[in-house]
N, C-alpha and C positions, 0 to 999 in steps of 0.2 A: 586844819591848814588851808588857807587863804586859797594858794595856787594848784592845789592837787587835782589830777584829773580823773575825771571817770571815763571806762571804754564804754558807749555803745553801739548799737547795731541798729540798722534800718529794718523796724519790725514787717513792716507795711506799709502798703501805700492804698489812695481812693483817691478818686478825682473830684474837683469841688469846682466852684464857680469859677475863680482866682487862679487854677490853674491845677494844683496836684500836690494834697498834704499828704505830708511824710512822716512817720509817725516811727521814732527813735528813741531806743532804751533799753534797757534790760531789765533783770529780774526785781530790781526794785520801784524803778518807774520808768513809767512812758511818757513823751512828749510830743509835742508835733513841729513843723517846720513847712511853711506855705512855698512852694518853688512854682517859678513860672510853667506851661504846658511843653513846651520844650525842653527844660532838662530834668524836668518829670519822666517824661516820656525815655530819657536815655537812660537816668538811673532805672526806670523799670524794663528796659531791655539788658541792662549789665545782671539785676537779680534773676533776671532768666535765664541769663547766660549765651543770650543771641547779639547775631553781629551786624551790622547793615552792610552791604556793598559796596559803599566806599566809608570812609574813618568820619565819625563824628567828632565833633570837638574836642570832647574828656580821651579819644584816641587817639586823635593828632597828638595831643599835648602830650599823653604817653610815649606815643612816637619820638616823638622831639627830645624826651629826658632820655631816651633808651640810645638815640643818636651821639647826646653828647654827656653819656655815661652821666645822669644825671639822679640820683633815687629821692624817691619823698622820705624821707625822715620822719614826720609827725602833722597830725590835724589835726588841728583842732578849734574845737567852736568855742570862742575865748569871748565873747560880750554879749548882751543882748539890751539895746537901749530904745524905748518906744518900740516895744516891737519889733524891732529889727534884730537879728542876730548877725554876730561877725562872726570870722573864722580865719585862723595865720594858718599855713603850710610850709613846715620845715625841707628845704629841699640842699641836697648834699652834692655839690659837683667834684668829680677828681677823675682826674687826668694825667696825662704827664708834662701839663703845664702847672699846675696847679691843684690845689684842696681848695674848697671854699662853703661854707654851711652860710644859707641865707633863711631868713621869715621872713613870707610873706604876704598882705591883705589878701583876703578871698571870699569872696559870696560861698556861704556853705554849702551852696545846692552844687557850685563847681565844686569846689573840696571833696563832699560825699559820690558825685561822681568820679572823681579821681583817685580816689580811695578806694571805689570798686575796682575801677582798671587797673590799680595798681597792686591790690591786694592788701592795702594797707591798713592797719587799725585806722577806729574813727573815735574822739576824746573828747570829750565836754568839760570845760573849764568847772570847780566848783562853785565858783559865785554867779556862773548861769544854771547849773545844778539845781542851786536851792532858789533861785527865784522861779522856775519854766511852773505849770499848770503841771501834776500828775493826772493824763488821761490814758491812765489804764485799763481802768471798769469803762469806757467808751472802746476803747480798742477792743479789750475783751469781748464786748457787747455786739462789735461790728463783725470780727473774725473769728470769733467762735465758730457761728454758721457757717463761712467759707469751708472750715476745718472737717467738717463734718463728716464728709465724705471722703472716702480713701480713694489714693493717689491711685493704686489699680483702678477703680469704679470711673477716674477724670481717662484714665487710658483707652478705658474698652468704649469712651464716645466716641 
Protein backbone atom coordinates (compact mmCIF):
# COMPACT_ATOMS: atom_id res chain seq x y z
CA UNK A 1 0.00 0.00 0.00
CA UNK A 2 1.27 3.28 -1.42
CA UNK A 3 0.23 5.58 1.65
CA UNK A 4 0.91 3.33 4.78
CA UNK A 5 2.93 4.61 7.41
CA UNK A 6 5.65 3.34 9.48
CA UNK A 7 6.29 4.59 13.31
CA UNK A 8 9.83 5.61 14.13
CA UNK A 9 11.73 6.75 16.89
CA UNK A 10 14.91 9.11 17.15
CA UNK A 11 17.64 6.52 17.76
CA UNK A 12 20.38 8.97 18.04
CA UNK A 13 21.87 11.92 17.46
CA UNK A 14 25.96 13.27 16.60
CA UNK A 15 26.95 16.50 15.51
CA UNK A 16 28.46 17.01 11.99
CA UNK A 17 29.67 19.86 10.20
CA UNK A 18 25.98 21.02 8.83
CA UNK A 19 24.71 21.04 12.06
CA UNK A 20 23.26 17.79 13.85
CA UNK A 21 22.28 14.28 12.04
CA UNK A 22 19.41 12.51 13.31
CA UNK A 23 19.36 9.25 12.87
CA UNK A 24 15.60 7.58 12.87
CA UNK A 25 14.03 4.14 12.86
CA UNK A 26 13.41 1.03 14.26
CA UNK A 27 14.03 -2.42 14.40
CA UNK A 28 14.15 -2.78 10.72
CA UNK A 29 16.01 0.36 9.48
CA UNK A 30 17.78 3.19 10.30
CA UNK A 31 17.99 6.52 8.46
CA UNK A 32 19.31 9.84 8.95
CA UNK A 33 17.86 13.35 8.85
CA UNK A 34 20.50 16.60 8.66
CA UNK A 35 18.80 19.55 11.03
CA UNK A 36 20.25 22.89 11.51
CA UNK A 37 22.49 23.39 15.18
CA UNK A 38 19.60 24.85 16.85
CA UNK A 39 16.91 22.63 16.68
CA UNK A 40 19.52 19.78 17.08
CA UNK A 41 20.31 21.15 20.13
CA UNK A 42 16.51 21.36 21.39
CA UNK A 43 15.56 17.85 20.16
CA UNK A 44 18.60 16.68 22.15
CA UNK A 45 17.54 18.51 25.43
CA UNK A 46 13.73 17.02 24.96
CA UNK A 47 15.64 13.17 24.65
CA UNK A 48 17.03 14.16 28.02
CA UNK A 49 14.32 15.37 29.42
CA UNK A 50 15.78 18.88 30.44
CA UNK A 51 14.10 22.34 30.28
CA UNK A 52 15.81 25.71 29.52
CA UNK A 53 14.64 28.75 31.71
CA UNK A 54 12.44 30.30 29.65
CA UNK A 55 10.24 28.10 26.60
CA UNK A 56 12.05 27.45 23.42
CA UNK A 57 10.22 27.27 20.36
CA UNK A 58 8.85 23.56 20.07
CA UNK A 59 7.61 24.90 23.92
CA UNK A 60 5.90 27.94 22.92
CA UNK A 61 4.21 26.15 20.28
CA UNK A 62 3.08 23.57 22.72
CA UNK A 63 2.17 26.24 24.90
CA UNK A 64 0.07 27.85 22.29
CA UNK A 65 -1.97 24.29 21.36
CA UNK A 66 -2.46 23.70 25.10
CA UNK A 67 -3.94 27.50 25.35
CA UNK A 68 -6.29 26.97 22.64
CA UNK A 69 -7.15 23.23 23.43
CA UNK A 70 -5.35 22.52 20.34
CA UNK A 71 -3.75 18.56 20.12
CA UNK A 72 -1.36 17.14 17.36
CA UNK A 73 -3.04 14.42 15.79
CA UNK A 74 -0.26 12.82 13.50
CA UNK A 75 3.44 13.46 11.92
CA UNK A 76 4.52 12.72 9.56
CA UNK A 77 7.44 12.87 7.17
CA UNK A 78 5.47 12.41 3.92
CA UNK A 79 8.17 13.33 0.87
CA UNK A 80 11.67 13.42 0.25
CA UNK A 81 12.77 15.15 -3.15
CA UNK A 82 16.53 16.04 -3.74
CA UNK A 83 17.26 15.50 -0.59
CA UNK A 84 15.15 17.23 1.14
CA UNK A 85 12.51 15.75 3.34
CA UNK A 86 8.94 17.20 4.01
CA UNK A 87 6.61 16.56 6.80
CA UNK A 88 2.51 17.46 7.42
CA UNK A 89 1.31 17.79 11.17
CA UNK A 90 -2.22 16.83 11.82
CA UNK A 91 -3.48 19.33 14.42
CA UNK A 92 -7.19 19.07 16.05
CA UNK A 93 -8.76 22.23 17.36
CA UNK A 94 -12.19 22.11 19.60
CA UNK A 95 -13.79 24.20 21.63
CA UNK A 96 -16.88 25.49 22.23
CA UNK A 97 -16.88 27.44 19.13
CA UNK A 98 -16.05 24.93 17.00
CA UNK A 99 -14.25 21.26 15.78
CA UNK A 100 -11.76 21.80 13.16
CA UNK A 101 -8.83 18.98 11.95
CA UNK A 102 -6.08 20.97 9.77
CA UNK A 103 -2.62 19.40 7.87
CA UNK A 104 -0.15 21.11 7.94
CA UNK A 105 3.58 21.94 5.97
CA UNK A 106 6.47 21.44 8.32
CA UNK A 107 10.26 21.18 8.36
CA UNK A 108 10.64 17.76 10.10
CA UNK A 109 13.25 18.93 12.43
CA UNK A 110 10.13 21.20 13.91
CA UNK A 111 7.71 18.26 13.70
CA UNK A 112 10.21 15.82 15.55
CA UNK A 113 10.58 18.37 18.04
CA UNK A 114 7.03 18.80 18.51
CA UNK A 115 6.52 15.35 18.82
CA UNK A 116 8.82 15.11 21.75
CA UNK A 117 7.03 18.01 23.57
CA UNK A 118 4.15 16.65 22.75
CA UNK A 119 4.56 13.08 23.36
CA UNK A 120 3.31 12.23 20.07
CA UNK A 121 4.14 9.14 17.72
CA UNK A 122 6.47 10.07 14.81
CA UNK A 123 5.46 8.34 11.01
CA UNK A 124 7.32 7.92 7.95
CA UNK A 125 5.40 7.87 4.87
CA UNK A 126 6.01 4.46 2.81
CA UNK A 127 7.38 6.01 -0.46
CA UNK A 128 10.02 7.71 1.71
CA UNK A 129 10.46 4.28 3.46
CA UNK A 130 11.66 2.53 0.62
CA UNK A 131 13.62 5.16 -0.98
CA UNK A 132 15.88 6.69 2.53
CA UNK A 133 19.65 4.96 2.65
CA UNK A 134 19.55 1.88 5.59
CA UNK A 135 22.33 3.21 8.00
CA UNK A 136 22.15 0.84 10.52
CA UNK A 137 25.51 -1.09 10.53
CA UNK A 138 26.82 2.87 10.68
CA UNK A 139 24.58 3.65 13.63
CA UNK A 140 25.38 0.38 15.06
CA UNK A 141 29.10 0.95 14.48
CA UNK A 142 28.93 4.51 16.17
CA UNK A 143 26.65 3.60 19.37
CA UNK A 144 27.60 0.36 20.13
CA UNK A 145 30.70 2.01 22.06
CA UNK A 146 28.48 4.65 23.68
CA UNK A 147 26.46 1.58 24.94
CA UNK A 148 29.02 -0.03 26.50
CA UNK A 149 29.28 1.21 29.58
CA UNK A 150 26.47 1.08 32.26
CA UNK A 151 24.31 3.75 33.22
CA UNK A 152 25.38 3.09 37.02
CA UNK A 153 29.36 3.47 35.86
CA UNK A 154 28.01 7.23 33.68
CA UNK A 155 26.49 7.97 37.45
CA UNK A 156 29.41 7.16 39.90
CA UNK A 157 31.54 10.07 37.39
Amino acid sequence: MNDALIEVKIQGLVPSENGITLFLGNQEKIFTIQVDHGVGTNIALLLRGEKRHRPLTHELIGLIFKAFAISVQRIVINDLREDTYYARITLRAENEIHKKITEIDARPSDCLAIALETGNKIFVARKVWDQVTDVTAQFEENFDSETDESPDEEEEK
